[in-house]
C-alpha positions, -999 to 999 in steps of 0.1 A, spaced: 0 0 0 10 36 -4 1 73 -24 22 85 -53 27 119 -65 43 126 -96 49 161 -114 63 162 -146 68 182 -183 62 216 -166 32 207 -141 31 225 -115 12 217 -74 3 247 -51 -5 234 -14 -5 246 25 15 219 33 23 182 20 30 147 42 40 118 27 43 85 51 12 87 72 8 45 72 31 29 94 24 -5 74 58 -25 73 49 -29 35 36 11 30 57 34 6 46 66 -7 63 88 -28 68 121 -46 92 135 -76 96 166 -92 111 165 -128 118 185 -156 124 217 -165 93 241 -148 81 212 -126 72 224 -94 57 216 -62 51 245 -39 31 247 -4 40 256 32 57 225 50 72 194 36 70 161 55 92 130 39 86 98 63 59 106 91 55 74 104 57 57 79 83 47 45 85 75 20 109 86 -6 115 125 -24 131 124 -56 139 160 -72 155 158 -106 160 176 -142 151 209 -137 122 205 -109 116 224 -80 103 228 -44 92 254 -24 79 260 10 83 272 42 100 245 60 108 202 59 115 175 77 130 138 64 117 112 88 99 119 120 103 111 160 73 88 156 91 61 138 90 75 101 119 64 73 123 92 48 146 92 15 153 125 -3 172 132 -34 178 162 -52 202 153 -84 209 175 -116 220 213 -124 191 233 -121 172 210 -97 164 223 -64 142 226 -31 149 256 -14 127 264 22 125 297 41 122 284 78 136 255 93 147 220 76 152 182 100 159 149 96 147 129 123 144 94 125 156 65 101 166 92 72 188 101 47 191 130 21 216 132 -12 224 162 -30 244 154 -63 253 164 -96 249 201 -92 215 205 -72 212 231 -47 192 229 -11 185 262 6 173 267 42 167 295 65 185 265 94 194 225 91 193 203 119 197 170 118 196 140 135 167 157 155 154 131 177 174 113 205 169 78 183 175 95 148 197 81 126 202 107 93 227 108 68 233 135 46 258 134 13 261 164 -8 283 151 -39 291 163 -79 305 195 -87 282 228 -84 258 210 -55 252 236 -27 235 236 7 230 273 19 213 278 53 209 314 60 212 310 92 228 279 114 233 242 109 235 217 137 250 177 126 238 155 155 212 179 174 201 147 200 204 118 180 233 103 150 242 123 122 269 122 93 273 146 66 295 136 40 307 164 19 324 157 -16 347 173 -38 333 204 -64 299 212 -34 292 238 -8 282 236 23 276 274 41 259 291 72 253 327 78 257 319 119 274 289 135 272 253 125 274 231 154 283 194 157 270 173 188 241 193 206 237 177 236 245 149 255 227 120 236 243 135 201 268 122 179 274 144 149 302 134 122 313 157 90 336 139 65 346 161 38 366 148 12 369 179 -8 343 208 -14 342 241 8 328 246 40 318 282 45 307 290 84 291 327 88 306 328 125 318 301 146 324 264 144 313 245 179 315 212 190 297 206 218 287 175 241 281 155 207 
């Protein structure tokens, strides 16, 4: 069982707010993409895995708006998200979080834009983040934390970005582990760069 959502050839999806996941059915994926050129899918908040399996694939040209996301969820949600291809993006004005079982991939010259990024949210979240291919950014206008209470890893490749405007943090608080491996690719920290009890 499971909902599918598919934009394509220039469609284009106006909503408050979109959750994929809702069924926590072992055998329950739902899914959205975004592809081509003008394809867009734009609303208020984004919800990949909320209790359930989901996965998010952004890709040739396609697009997402909103006002903030989440990959997986405290309640047990899996979320997948992919943003791949120049010109493909998904750019949020308020706050982005993996929680959960999640992981999120941006490759081949895709861009991710968020006013902050927190991951591994929950004090049992396991997310992994890899931003890979030459020209693939993640801007967060404001601050970035990698293992707020729960397990992070950002893997950061050669040719991508990675920036704040304020601090990016790694390990929270005392149940956090937060790991950045970066293997080329530039790191760009508005202020400070703090490792706390993580």
């Amino acid at each position: 069982a499971g909902g599918s959502l598919t934009i394509v050839d220039g469609g284009k999806v106006f909503n408050t707010g979109s959750a994929i996941g809702m069924s926590n059915g072992t055998d329950s994926t739902s899914s959205i993409t975004v592809t081509g050129p003008g394809s867009l899918l734009s609303g208020g908040s984004l919800q990949v895995g909320n209790v359930g399996k989901s996965t998010l694939l952004v890709s040739d040209g396609g697009k997402i708006t909103g006002s903030s996301g989440w990959i997986g969820f405290a309640n047990g949600g899996e979320g997948d998200a992919t943003i791949t291809g120049a010109g493909s993006s998904w750019a949020i004005t308020g706050g982005f979080s993996m929680d959960g079982d999640s992981t999120f991939e941006i490759l081949n010259g895709a861009t991710f834009a968020a006013g902050n990024s927190s991951l591994g949210e929950g004090p049992d979240a396991i997310s992994t983040a890899t931003i890979s291919g030459s020209g693939s950014a993640w801007t967060n206008s404001t601050t970035m934390v990698v293992g707020y209470s729960g397990t992070a890893t950002l893997n950061i490749g050669a040719g991508t970005s990675v920036s704040t405007g304020n601090w990016l943090r790694i390990g929270q608080d005392e149940t956090s582990k937060g790991t950045i491996i970066q293997t080329g690719g530039t790191v760009d920290i508005g202020t400070y760069l703090q490792f706390n009890a993580g």
